[in-house]
Residue, then its C-alpha position, 0 to 999 in steps of 0.5 A: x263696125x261702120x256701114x257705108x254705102x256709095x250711091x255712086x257705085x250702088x255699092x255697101x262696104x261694111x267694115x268689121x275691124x279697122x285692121x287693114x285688108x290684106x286679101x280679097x275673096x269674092x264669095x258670091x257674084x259681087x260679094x267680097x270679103x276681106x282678110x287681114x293678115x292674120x286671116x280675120x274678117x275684116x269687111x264685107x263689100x257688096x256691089x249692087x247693093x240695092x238689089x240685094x240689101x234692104x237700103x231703106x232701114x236699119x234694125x240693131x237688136x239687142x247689140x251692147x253699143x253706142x249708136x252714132x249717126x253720120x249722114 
């Protein structure tokens, strides 16, 4: 999974899956989902992200992974 946010754009994409997106459906006033073409979740696409995610911090709890950062 990667999280990307685009200052410019003040827009967060979260990738689920590195299978490519296929179809779009906007679930809420700027948010969107991707599928791949088998249906799955494949991102998750948030406009004006920093009004409705908390930018500042990042918590991962209990997640069997290996934490890489990129800044």
């Amino acid at each position: 999974m990667k999280l990307n946010y685009y200052p410019e754009t003040d827009s967060l994409y979260i990738d689920l899956s590195e299978k490519t997106s296929v179809k779009s459906s906007e679930i809420s006033a700027g948010i969107v989902l991707d599928y791949d073409v088998d249906g799955n979740l494949v991102g998750i696409d948030i406009d004006n992200a920093s009004a409705k995610v908390q930018l500042k911090e990042l918590t991962l709890q209990k997640l069997p992974i290996d934490i890489y950062a990129v800044a």
